[in-house]
N, C-alpha and C positions, 0 to 999 in steps of 0.2 A: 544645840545647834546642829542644823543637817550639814554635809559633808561639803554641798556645796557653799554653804557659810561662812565653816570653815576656812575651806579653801580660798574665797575672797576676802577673807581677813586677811589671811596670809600672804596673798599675791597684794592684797593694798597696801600694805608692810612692805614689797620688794618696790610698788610701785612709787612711793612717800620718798625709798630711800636716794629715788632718781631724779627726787629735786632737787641731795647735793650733785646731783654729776657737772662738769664742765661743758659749758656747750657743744666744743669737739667732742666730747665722749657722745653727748644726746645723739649729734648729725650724725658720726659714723652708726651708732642703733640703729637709727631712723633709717638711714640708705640701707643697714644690711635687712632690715624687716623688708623693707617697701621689695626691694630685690628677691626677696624671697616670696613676698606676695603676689607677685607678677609672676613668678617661675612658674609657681605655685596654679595660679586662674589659667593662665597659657597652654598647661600642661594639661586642665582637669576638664575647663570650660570650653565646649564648641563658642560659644560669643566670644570669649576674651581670645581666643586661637585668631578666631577670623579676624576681629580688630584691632589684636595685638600685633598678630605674625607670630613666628620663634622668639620662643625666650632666648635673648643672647646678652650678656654682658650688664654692665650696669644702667638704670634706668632714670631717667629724672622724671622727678613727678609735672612736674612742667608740661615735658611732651606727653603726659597721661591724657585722653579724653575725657569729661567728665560725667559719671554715671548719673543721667537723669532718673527721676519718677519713673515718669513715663517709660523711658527705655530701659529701667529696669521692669517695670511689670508687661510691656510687652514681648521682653525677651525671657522671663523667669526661667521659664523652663531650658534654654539653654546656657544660661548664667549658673544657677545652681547646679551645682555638682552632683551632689547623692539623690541619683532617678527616684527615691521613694516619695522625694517632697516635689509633688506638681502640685501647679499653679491655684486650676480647677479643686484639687482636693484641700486645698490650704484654706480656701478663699468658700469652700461648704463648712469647712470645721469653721472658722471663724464668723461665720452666717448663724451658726450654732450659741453664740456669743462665749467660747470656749477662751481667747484670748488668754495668751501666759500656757495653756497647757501643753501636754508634751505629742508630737506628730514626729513618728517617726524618730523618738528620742531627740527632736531638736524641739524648743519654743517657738510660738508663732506668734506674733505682736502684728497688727497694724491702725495706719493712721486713721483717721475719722472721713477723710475725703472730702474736707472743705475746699481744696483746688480744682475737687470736680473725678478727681479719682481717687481710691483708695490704693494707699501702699501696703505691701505683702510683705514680714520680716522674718526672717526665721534665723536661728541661735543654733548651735548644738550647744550641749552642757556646759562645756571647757570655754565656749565663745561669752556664752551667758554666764558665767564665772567671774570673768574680763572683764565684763561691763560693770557687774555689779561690784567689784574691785575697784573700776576707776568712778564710778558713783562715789565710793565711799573715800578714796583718797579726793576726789571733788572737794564732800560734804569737812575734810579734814585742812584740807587749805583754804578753804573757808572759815574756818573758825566753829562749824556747826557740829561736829565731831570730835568723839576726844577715844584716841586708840590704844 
């Protein structure tokens, strides 16, 4: 198994084990992530600066905007943080039918564009870890997995 395999074994293993938590235990996680993911865009991203304001205090996701298609791929390039992943160059490697490989040590995925546009995705490692973590705690609370 490659390391990042691994690693989503093991993270799906901490992810399972938060099925026992108590709802209180879930909502305070969920408020200190969400909180720290806003700090987090506010701080990095000219788009979430401007739409956000300052990062100040606790957030509800409520009064969050919601991140269109659209306004994400006409904003990419100020949305995304690390300048090496532009828009134009994601969107030539992916014309490449490259899909899944590594730009810039992140993954790039996108959708087929049967809405009429195509979406643009990109992962770093440790994001694409997560994911493929909670795929597989998915496939285990479903019955289709055995860990």
């Amino acid at each position: 198994m490659s390391a990042t395999s691994t690693d989503a074994h093991t993270l799906a293993g901490e992810l399972m084990s938060r099925t026992r938590w108590t709802s209180e235990r879930l909502a305070a996680h969920q408020r200190e992530q969400l909180n720290g993911l806003v700090r987090h865009a506010v701080t990095h991203s000219p788009y979430y600066r401007a739409v956000l304001g300052p990062a100040s205090g606790a957030v509800s996701l409520r009064e969050l905007p919601t991140l269109t298609k659209t306004t994400l791929m006409e904003h990419f390039n100020e949305i995304v943080i690390d300048t090496r992943l532009r828009r134009d160059a994601i969107e030539a490697h992916l014309d490449g039918t490259r899909a899944g490989e590594l730009v810039a040590g992140h993954r790039v995925f996108a959708t087929s564009g049967s809405t009429g546009r195509r979406g643009v995705f990109v992962y770093s490692q440790a994001e694409f870890t997560v994911w493929v973590a909670a795929q597989l705690r998915s496939r285990w609370l479903l019955g289709l997995l055995i860990m």
